[in-house]
N, C-alpha and C positions, 0 to 999 in steps of 0.2 A: 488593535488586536485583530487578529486572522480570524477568519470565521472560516473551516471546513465542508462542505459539504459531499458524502458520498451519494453514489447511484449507481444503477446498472448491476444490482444484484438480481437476485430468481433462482427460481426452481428449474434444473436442469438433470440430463441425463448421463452417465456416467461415457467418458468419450467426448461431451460434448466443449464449446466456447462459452465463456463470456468473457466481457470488457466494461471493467468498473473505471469510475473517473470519478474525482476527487476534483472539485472545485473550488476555488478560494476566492475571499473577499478583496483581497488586495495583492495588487502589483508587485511587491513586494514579495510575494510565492516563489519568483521566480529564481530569485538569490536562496532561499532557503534550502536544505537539506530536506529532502522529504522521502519515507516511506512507507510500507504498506505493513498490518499486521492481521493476525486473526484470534478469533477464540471462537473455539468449541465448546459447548456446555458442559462445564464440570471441570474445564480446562485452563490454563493458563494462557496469557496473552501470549500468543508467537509470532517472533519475527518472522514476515514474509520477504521483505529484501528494498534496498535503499537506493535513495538516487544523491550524488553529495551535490554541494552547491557549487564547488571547482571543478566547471569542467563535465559535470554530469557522470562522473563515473557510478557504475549501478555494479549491486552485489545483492547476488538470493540465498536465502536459504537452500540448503541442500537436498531440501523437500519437494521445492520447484522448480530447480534450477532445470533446466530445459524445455521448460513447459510453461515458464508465465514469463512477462517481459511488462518492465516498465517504461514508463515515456513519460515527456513533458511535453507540454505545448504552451510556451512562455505566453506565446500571444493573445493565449484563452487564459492563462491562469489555473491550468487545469494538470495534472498528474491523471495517468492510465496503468493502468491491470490488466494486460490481454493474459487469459488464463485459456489455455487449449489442456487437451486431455484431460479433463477434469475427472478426478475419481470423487469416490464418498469422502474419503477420508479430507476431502480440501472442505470439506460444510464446517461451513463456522461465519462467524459475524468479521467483514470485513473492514476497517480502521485504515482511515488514512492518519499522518502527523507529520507533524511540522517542527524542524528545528532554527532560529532562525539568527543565529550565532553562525557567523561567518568564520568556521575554526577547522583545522581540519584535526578527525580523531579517527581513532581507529576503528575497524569493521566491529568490532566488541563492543565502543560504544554504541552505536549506533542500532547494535541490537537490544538495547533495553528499552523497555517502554519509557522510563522515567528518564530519557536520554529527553524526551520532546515539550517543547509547552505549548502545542494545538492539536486538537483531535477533532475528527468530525465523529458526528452520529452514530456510523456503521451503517452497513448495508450488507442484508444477511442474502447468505450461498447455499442455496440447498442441492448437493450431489445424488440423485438416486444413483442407486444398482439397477 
């Protein structure tokens, strides 16, 4: 079983960078589907945006898309969140997860939480104004 772990959250400026990584216990990560989600408090889990296992194609939510980018580094076992511009509205707890069904589905599946069976910790984003 995968073990998750997130990092590279904090307290930052509106404007500002971070880059979260998602760490995994096994080798195995690399074949997996894996993507990012968040919650705000009071809020429901949101898809932030996916990387599939064929091939690497990546899809964001409409909320980030030109402003966060994902990656993998098979060699580290590790998934990335570069998140530039960041506004208030990105604070939320951020979720990596892991699918690890080698299948291809569509961008629909792939945005439900209950699409995944590994999660890390989270690692919380705080946006000032």
């Amino acid at each position: 079983q995968v073990q998750l772990v997130e990092s590279g959250g904090g307290l930052v400026q509106a404007g500002s960078s971070l880059r979260l990584s998602c760490a995994a216990s096994e080798r195995t990560f690399s074949s997996y589907t894996a993507a990012w989600f968040r919650q705000a408090p009071g809020k429901e889990r949101e898809f932030v945006g996916v990387i599939r296992w064929s091939g690497g194609s990546i899809v964001y939510a409409d909320s980030v898309k030109g402003r966060f980018t994902i990656s993998r580094d098979n060699a580290k076992n590790t998934m990335y969140l570069q998140m530039n511009s960041l506004k208030p509205e990105d604070t939320a707890i951020y979720y990596c997860a892991a699918d690890p069904r080698m299948v291809y589905r569509p961008v629909s599946y792939y945005s439900r939480p209950n699409s995944y069976d590994y999660w890390g910790q989270g690692t919380q984003v705080t946006v000032s104004s």
